[in-house]
C-alpha positions in Angstrom: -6.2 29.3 -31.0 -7.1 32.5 -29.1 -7.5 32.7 -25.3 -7.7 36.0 -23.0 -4.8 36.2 -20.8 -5.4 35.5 -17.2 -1.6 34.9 -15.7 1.3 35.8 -17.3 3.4 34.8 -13.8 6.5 34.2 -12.6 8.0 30.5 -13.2 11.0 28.7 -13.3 13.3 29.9 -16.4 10.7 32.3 -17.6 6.7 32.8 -17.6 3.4 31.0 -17.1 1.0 31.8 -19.2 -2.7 30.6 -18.8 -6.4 32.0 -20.1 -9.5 30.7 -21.0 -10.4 29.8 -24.7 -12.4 32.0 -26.8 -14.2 31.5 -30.1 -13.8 33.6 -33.1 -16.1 36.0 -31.9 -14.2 36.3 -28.9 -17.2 34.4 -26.7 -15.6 32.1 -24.0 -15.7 28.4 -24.2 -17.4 26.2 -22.3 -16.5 22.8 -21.0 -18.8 20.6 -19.2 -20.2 23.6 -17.6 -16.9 25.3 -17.0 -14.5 27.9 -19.0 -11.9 25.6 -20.8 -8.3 27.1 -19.7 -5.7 27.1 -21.9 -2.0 27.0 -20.6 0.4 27.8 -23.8 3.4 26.0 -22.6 7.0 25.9 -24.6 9.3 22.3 -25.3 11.6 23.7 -22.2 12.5 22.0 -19.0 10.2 23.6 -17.0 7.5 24.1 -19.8 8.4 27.6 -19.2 7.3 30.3 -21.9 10.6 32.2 -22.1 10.4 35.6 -21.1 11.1 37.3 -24.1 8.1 36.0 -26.2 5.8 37.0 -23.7 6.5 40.1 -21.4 4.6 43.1 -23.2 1.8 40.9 -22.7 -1.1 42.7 -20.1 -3.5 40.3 -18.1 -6.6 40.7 -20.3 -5.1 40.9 -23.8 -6.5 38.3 -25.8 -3.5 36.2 -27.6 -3.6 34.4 -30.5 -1.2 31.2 -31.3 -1.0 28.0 -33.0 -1.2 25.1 -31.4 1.2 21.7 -32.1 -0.8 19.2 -29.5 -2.7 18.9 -26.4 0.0 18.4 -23.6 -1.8 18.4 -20.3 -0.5 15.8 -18.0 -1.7 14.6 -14.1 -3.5 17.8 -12.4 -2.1 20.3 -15.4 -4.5 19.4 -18.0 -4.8 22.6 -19.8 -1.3 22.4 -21.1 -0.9 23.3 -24.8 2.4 23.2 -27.0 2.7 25.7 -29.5 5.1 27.6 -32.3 6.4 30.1 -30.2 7.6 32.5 -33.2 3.0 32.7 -33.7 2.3 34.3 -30.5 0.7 37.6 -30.7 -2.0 40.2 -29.1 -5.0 40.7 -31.3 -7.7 42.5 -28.6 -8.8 43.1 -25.8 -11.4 41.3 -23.1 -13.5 43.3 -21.3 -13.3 43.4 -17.7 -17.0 43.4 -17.7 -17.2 40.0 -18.9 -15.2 38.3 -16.3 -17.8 37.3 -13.8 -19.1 35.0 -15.6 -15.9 32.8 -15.8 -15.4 33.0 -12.1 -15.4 29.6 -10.1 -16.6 31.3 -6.8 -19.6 29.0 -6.8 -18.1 26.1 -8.4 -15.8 24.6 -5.4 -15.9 24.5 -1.5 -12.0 25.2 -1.2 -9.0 26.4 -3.3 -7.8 23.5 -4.6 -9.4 21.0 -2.8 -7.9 22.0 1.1 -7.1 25.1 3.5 -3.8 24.9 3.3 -1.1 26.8 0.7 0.0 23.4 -1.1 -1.2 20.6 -1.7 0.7 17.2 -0.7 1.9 15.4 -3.7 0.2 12.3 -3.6 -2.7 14.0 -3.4 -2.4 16.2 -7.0 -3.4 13.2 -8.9 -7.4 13.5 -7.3 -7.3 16.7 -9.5 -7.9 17.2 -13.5 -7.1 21.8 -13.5 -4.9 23.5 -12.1 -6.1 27.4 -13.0 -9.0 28.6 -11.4 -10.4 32.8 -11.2 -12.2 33.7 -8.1 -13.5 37.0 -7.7 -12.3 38.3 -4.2 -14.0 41.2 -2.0 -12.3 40.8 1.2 -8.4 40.6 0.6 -5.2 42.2 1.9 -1.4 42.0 0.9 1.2 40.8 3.4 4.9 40.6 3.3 7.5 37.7 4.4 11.1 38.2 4.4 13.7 35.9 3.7 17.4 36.0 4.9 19.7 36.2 2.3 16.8 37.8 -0.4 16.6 41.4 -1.5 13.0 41.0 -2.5 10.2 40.0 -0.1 7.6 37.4 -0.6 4.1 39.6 -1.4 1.2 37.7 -0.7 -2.5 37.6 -0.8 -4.3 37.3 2.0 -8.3 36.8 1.4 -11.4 34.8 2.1 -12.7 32.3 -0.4 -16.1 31.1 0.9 -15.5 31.5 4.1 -12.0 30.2 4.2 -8.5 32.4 4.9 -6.0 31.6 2.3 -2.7 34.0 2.4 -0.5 32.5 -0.9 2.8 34.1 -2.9 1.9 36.4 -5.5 4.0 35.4 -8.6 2.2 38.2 -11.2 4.8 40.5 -12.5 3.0 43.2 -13.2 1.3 43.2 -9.4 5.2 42.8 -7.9 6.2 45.7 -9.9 3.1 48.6 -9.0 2.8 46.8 -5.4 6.7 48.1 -5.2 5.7 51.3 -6.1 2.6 51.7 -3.4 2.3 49.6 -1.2 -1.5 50.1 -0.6 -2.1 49.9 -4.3 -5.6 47.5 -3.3 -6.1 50.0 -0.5 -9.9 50.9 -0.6 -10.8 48.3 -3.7 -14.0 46.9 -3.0 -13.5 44.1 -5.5 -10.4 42.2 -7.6 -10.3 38.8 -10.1 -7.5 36.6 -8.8 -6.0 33.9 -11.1 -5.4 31.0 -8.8 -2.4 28.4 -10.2 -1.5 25.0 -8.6 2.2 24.6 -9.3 4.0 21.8 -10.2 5.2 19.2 -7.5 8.3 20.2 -5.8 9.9 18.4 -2.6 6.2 16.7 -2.3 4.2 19.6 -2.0 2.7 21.8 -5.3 2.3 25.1 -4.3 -0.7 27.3 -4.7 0.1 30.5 -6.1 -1.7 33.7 -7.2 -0.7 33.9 -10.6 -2.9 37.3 -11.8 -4.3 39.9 -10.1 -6.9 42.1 -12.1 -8.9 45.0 -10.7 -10.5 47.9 -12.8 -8.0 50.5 -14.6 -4.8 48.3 -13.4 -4.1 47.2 -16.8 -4.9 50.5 -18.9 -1.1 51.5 -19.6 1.5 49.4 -21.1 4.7 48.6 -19.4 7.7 50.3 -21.2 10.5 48.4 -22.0 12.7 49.3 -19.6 9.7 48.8 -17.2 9.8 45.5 -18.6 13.5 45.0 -18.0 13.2 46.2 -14.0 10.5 42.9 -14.0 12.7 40.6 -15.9 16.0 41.3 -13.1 14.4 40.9 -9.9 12.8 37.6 -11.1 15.6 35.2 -10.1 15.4 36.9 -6.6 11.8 36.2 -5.8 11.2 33.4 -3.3 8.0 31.7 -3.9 
């Protein structure tokens, strides 16, 4: 199974990793009428990806792994279990292509409100939980926490006509946002990978799991890039 990479976000014990499907040509699948995403998940509480089978992977690779079984449940349908020693990069998607996959037209609201979460009782009226949106009026924002070295970054934009501000919980982002602050500063456009988390004290949480803009993905993270990522992941509040 190959999909190109979408999020590769903060979770719980490790990563989430979600994309949409492609052929072996590398075409997208379709779905009734939709791109079918793909969420590789791992037999671990949290269906976590650990962290070491996935981090020198850049949002837009194109990842190839095989699958056991289908192993979507309630709102998280995309869910797929696979042999983690098989994951591996084998291309790249062009940015190019992206529009085409975007659900800007597709629904009225993130996730079916205006809100960042979604009550609990109400996750079950959904079948997806991974959406991209192609954003051209957005802003980052910061909240702090007391007791938290790190921040909460957050995205702040309009999705037809509607002010959302959620956690970002993309690595990468976290990492060049802590570097320059006004890193989107004068973008005109970005592709945001929307994720509707897992319930947790009755709410799931909508997150932005990838951010992707032109030329942010060009270079790879070095290792000990990699490693910075990996430490300051237990003190992100999301």
């Amino acid at each position: 199974m190959k999909i190109v990479c979408l999020a590769n976000s903060f979770r719980v014990g490790g990563r989430c990793v979600g994309g949409i499907e492609l052929d072996q040509n590398n075409n997208p699948i379709f779905q009734n009428g939709r791109p079918k995403w793909i969420r590789p998940v791992c037999n671990t509480e949290h269906e976590e990806v650990p962290t070491i089978l996935v981090s020198h992977i850049n949002l837009l690779d194109i990842i190839e792994f095989q699958p056991i079984h289908a192993n979507g449940h309630g709102h998280q349908s995309e869910n797929v279990l696979f042999q983690t020693n098989s994951i591996r990069v084998v291309g790249q998607f062009p940015i190019t292509n992206l529009d085409v996959l975007t659900d800007n037209n597709r629904y009225h609201l993130v996730f079916g409100n205006r809100g960042a979460a979604v009550p609990e009782h109400q996750v079950s009226d959904f079948n997806y939980s991974l959406m991209l949106v192609l954003l051209n009026e957005f802003e980052t924002n910061e909240r702090n926490f007391e007791g938290r070295q790190y921040p909460q970054v957050k995205l702040s934009f309009r999705y037809n006509g509607t002010l959302y501000n959620l956690p970002i919980t993309d690595p990468y982002f976290r990492h060049n946002y802590g570097l320059n602050n006004d890193i989107l500063l004068g973008r005109q456009r970005v592709y945001v990978t929307l994720s509707l988390a897992a319930p947790h004290e009755e709410w799931s949480s909508k997150l932005v799991a990838g951010i992707i803009y032109e030329h942010a993905n060009v270079h790879r993270l070095h290792a000990n890039v990699r490693a910075i990522i990996d430490d300051i992941a237990d003190d992100l509040p999301f």
